[in-house]
N, C-alpha and C positions, 0 to 999 in steps of 0.2 A: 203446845202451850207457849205462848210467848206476852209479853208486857206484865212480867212477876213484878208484885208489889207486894212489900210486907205492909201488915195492917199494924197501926201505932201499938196495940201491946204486946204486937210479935208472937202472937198463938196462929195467925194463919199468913199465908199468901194469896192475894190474886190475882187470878192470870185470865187471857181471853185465849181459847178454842183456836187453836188453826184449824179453818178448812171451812168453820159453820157460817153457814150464810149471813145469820145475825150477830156473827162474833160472839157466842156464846161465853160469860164472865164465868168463872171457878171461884171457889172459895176452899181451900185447901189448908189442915189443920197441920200445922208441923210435926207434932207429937201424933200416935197413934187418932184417929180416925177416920170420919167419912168425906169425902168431895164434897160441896155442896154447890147444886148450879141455885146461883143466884136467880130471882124471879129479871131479869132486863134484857127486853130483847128491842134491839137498835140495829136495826138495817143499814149498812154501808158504814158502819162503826169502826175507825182505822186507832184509835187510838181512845183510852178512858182514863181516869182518877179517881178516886174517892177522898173523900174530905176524911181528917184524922175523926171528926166527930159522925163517922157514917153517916151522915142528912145531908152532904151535897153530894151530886156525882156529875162530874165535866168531863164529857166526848168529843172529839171530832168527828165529824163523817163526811165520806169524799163524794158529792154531789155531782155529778156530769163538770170532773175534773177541778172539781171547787171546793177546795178544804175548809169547812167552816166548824168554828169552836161552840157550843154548847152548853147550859148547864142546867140541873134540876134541882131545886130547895126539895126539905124537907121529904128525902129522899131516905125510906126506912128497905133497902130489898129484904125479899121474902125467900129465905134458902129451900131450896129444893133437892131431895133425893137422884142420883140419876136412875134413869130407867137402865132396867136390866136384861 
């Protein structure tokens, strides 16, 4: 896991997947619980954010060597279990 962000009320981290193809986002509860992968999958995603009001989320991704910035409004993800 690498690009640990605490989320504004400081109940979770998240972080992106080393290794997954679509940089797979984590949603990680500090205190006792479960992982949760975020529903966002972004192809060639080098780098994310999320807004302190969870509804924006701003990416890079590296295009045939061309770093370009991104961002989505009204952006709610949908946490998901990992498979086991």
């Amino acid at each position: 896991m690498y690009g640990l962000r605490w989320t504004q009320d400081g109940r979770y981290i998240t972080a992106q997947a080393f290794g997954s193809a679509n940089k797979d986002i984590w949603r990680i509860p500090v205190q006792r619980g479960t992982q949760l992968k975020l529903d966002i999958s972004v192809p060639k995603m080098v780098s994310f954010a999320l807004h302190p009001d969870s509804r924006r989320f701003a990416f890079g991704v590296n295009e045939s060597a061309k770093n370009e910035p991104w961002m989505m409004e009204n952006f709610l993800p949908v946490a998901r279990t990992p498979a086991r």
